[in-house]
C-alpha positions as a printed NumPy array, in Angstrom:
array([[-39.902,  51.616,  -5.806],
       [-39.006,  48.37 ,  -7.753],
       [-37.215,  45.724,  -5.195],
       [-33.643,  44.873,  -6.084],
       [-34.81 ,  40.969,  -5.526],
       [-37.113,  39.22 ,  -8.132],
       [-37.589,  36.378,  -5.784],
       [-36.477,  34.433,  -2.22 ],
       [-36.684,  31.338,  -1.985],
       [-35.057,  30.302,   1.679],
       [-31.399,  30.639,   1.414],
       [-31.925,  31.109,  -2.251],
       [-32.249,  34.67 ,  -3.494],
       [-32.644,  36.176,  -7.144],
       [-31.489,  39.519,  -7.885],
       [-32.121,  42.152, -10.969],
       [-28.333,  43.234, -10.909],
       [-27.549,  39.291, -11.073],
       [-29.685,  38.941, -14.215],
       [-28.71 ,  41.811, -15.604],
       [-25.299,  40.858, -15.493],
       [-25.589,  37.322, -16.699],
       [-28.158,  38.456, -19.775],
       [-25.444,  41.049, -20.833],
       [-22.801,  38.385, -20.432],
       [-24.646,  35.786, -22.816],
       [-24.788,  38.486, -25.138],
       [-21.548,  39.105, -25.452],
       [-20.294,  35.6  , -25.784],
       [-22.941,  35.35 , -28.552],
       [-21.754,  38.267, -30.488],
       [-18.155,  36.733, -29.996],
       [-18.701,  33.534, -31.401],
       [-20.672,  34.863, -33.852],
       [-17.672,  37.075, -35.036],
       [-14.915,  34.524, -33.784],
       [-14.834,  32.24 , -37.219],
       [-14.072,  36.063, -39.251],
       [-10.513,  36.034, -37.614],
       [-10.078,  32.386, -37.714],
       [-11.097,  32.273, -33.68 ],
       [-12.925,  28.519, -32.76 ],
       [-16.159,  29.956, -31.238],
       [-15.226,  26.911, -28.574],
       [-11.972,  29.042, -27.971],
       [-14.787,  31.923, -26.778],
       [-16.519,  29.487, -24.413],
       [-13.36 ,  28.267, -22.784],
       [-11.934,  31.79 , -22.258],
       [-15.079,  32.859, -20.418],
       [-15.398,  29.817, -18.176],
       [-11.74 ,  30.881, -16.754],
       [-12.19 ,  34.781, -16.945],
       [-15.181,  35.67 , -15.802],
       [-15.365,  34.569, -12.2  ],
       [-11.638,  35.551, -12.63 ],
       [-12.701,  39.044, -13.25 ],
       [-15.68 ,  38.891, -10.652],
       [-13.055,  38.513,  -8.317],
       [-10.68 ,  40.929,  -9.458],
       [-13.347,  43.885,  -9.793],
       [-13.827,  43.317,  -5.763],
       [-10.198,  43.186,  -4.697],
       [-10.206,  46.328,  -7.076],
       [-13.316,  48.191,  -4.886],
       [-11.894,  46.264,  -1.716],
       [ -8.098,  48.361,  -2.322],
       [-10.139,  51.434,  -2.471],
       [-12.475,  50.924,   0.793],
       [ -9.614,  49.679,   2.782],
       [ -9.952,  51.7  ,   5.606],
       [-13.388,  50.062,   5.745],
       [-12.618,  46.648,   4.997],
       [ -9.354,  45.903,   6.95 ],
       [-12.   ,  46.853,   9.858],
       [-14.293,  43.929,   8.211],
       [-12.063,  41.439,   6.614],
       [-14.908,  38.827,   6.948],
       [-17.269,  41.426,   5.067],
       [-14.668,  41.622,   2.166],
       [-16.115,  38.14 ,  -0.262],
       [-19.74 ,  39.939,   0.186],
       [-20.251,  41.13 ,  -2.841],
       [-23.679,  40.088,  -2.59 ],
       [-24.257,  43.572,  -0.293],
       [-22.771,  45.35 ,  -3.31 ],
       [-19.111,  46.755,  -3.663],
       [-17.325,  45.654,  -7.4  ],
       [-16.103,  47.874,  -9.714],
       [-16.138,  47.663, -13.733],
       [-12.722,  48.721, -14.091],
       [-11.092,  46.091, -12.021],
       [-12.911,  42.957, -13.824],
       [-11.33 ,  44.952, -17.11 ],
       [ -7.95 ,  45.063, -15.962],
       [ -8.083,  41.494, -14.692],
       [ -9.974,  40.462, -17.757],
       [ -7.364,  41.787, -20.029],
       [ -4.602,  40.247, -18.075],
       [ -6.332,  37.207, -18.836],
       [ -6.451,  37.802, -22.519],
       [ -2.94 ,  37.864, -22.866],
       [ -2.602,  34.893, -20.635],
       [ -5.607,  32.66 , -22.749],
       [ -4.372,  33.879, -26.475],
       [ -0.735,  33.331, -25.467],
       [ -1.717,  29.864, -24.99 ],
       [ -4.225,  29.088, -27.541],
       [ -1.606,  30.957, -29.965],
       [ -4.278,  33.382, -30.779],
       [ -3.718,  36.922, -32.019],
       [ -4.243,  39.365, -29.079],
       [ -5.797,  41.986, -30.773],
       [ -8.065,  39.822, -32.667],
       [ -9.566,  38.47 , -29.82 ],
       [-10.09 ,  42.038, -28.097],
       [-11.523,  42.91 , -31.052],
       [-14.194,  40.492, -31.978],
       [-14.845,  40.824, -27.946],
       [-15.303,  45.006, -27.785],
       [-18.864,  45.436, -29.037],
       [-19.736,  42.695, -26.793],
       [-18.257,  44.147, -23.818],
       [-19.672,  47.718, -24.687],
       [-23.284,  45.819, -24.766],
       [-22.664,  43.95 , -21.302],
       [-22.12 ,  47.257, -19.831],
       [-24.839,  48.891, -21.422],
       [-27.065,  46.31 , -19.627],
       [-25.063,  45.618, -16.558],
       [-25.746,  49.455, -15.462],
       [-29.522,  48.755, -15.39 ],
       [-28.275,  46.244, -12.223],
       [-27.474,  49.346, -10.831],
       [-30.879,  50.888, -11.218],
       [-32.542,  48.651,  -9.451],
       [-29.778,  48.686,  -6.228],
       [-30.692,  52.155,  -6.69 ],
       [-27.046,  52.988,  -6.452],
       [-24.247,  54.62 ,  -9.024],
       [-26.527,  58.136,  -8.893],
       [-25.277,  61.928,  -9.621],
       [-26.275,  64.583,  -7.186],
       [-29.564,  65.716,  -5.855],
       [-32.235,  67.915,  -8.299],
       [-35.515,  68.996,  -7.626],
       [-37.195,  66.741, -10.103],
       [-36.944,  64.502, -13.509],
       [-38.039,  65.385, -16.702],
       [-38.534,  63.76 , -19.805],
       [-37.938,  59.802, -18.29 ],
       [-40.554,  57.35 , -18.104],
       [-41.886,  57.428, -14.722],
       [-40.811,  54.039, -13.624],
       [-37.22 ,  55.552, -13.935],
       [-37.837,  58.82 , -11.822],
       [-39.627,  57.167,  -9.202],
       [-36.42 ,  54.796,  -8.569],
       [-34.233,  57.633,  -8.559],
       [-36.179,  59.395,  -5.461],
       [-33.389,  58.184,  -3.353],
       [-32.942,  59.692,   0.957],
       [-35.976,  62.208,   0.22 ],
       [-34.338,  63.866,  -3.275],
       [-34.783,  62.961,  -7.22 ],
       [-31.092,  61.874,  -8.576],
       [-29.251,  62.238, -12.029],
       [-29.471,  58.28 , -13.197],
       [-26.17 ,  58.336, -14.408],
       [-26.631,  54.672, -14.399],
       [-28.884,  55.761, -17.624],
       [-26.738,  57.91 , -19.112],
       [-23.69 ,  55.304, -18.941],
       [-26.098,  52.712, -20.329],
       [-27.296,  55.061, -23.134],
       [-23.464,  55.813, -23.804],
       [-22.019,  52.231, -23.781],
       [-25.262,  51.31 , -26.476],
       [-24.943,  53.935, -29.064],
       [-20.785,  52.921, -28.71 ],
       [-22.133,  49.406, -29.541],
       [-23.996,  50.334, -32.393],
       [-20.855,  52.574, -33.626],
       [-18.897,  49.743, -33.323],
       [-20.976,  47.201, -35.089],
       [-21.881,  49.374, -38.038],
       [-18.091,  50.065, -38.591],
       [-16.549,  46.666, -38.213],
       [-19.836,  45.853, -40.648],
       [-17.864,  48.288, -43.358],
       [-15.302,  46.204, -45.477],
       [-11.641,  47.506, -44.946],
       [-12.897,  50.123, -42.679],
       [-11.767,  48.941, -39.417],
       [ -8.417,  47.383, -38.981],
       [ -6.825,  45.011, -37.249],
       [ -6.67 ,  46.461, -33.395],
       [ -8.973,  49.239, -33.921],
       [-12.497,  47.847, -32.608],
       [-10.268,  47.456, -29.259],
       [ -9.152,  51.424, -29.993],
       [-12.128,  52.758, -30.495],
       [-13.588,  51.026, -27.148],
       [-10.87 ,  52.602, -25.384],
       [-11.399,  56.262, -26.559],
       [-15.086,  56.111, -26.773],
       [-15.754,  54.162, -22.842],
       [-13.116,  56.124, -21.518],
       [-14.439,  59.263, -22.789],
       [-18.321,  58.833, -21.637],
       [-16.899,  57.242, -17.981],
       [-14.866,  60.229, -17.515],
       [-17.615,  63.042, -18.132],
       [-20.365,  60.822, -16.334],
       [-18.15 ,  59.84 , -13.183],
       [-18.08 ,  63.414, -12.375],
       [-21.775,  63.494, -12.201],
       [-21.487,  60.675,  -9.453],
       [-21.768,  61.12 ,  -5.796],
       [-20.055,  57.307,  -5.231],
       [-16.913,  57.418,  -6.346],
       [-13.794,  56.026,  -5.323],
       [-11.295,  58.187,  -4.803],
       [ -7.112,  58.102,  -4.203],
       [ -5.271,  61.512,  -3.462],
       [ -8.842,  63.607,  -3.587],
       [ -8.907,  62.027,  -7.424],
       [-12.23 ,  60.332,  -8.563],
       [ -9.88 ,  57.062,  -9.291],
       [-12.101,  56.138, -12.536],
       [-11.812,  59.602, -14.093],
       [ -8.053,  58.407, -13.825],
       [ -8.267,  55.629, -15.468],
       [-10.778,  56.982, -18.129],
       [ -8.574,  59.373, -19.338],
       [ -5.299,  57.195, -19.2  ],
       [ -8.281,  54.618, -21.399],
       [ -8.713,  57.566, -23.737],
       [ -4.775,  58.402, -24.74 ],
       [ -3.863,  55.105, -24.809],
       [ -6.643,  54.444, -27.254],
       [ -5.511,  57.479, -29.501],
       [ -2.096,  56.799, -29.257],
       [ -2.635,  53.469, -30.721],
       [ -5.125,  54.686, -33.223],
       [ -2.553,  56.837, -34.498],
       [  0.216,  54.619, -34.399],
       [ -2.005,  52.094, -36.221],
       [ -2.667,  54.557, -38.739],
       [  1.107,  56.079, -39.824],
       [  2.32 ,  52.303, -39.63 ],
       [ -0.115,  51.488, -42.378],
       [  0.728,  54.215, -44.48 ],
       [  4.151,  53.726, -43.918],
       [  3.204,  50.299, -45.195],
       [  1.723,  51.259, -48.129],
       [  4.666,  53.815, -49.089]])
């Protein structure tokens, strides 16, 4: 079993899911600022929006978990800025993070849409990478099976969790979130192929989709009225991406009429 910790040292401890997170992270600013000059974006605009949104959205992705353990955590309020013992979900840093899209472009007087959009394939390769953080907690698994075929062996042995092989659907999310990436980049790549909002539609339809179908694989989830909360969400993700796909589309021709 590969430890979640690459190294202590005292107080000070370094963990996989940490690195994992800040590697994907760097990444995606990159890719941003890379893209930002293409919609007239400063790449220092990037910089500064990240500085304010990401611990921002660190904190919102734990009051997010933290509403959906509550009958845990009003038990152990002084448990509740641990996220170090795990507990943060990806869809409340998203929410919060969006919120403070509108909030940073509003000021800045930057287009919304174009800063979602030169962001997407960045995100979708954060979250490719952040799910290998959850590989090595050895957490976000599907049900038991008697064994693993067809993964390297490093990966089966860290999904013999309590006695049984697991599904890594931390593996299949990854896998999901990268070939989205790819999609993404290869169409924005195509001149006049992707408009203006779309990059940020097509993340919508294409993470919702492979959350929903991949959640229900999960043993972890959180759940509200016997729901799995982020199969919710997925699908609301989804429409919402299609509806403005669509709506995108018949304005254009509308346009063009």
């Amino acid at each position: 079993m590969i430890s979640p910790i690459i190294f202590e040292w005292g107080p000070f401890i370094v963990r996989w899911y940490a690195v994992c997170i800040v590697v994907g992270l760097v990444l995606a600013v990159h890719l941003a600022m890379k893209e930002a000059p293409y919609k007239q974006i400063k790449p220092d605009d990037v910089l500064d929006f990240i500085l304010f949104a990401f611990p921002v959205s660190i904190i919102g992705a734990r009051l997010y978990y933290v509403a959906f353990q509550w009958d845990y955590y009003r038990q152990h309020l002084s448990e509740i800025p641990a996220i170090w013992n795990g507990g943060i979900a990806i869809y409340g840093g998203l929410l919060t993070g969006l919120l403070c899209v509108y909030v940073f472009t509003r000021q800045r007087f930057i287009n919304f849409f174009d800063f979602l959009d030169i962001a997407a394939p960045g995100v979708l390769l954060a979250q490719s990478l952040g799910r290998w953080g959850n590989f090595f907690n050895q957490e976000a698994y599907g049900k038991a099976v008697e064994k693993l075929t067809g993964l390297p062996d490093f990966i089966r042995q860290q999904m013999y969790i309590d006695g049984s092989y697991r599904l890594p659907t931390f593996l299949y999310e990854s896998l999901w979130n990268l070939l989205g990436f790819i999609l993404i980049m290869i169409g924005r790549r195509q001149k006049g192929f992707l408009k203006r909002g779309e990059p940020t539609f097509f993340y919508l339809m294409w993470y919702g989709l492979g959350r929903f179908v991949i959640e229900g694989m999960r043993t972890d989830s959180l759940m509200w009225l016997g729901f799995r909360v982020s199969q919710l969400l997925s699908l609301v993700l989804v429409l919402l991406g299609l509806t403005l796909l669509i709506y995108r589309r018949l304005r254009l021709e509308i346009e063009d009429y």
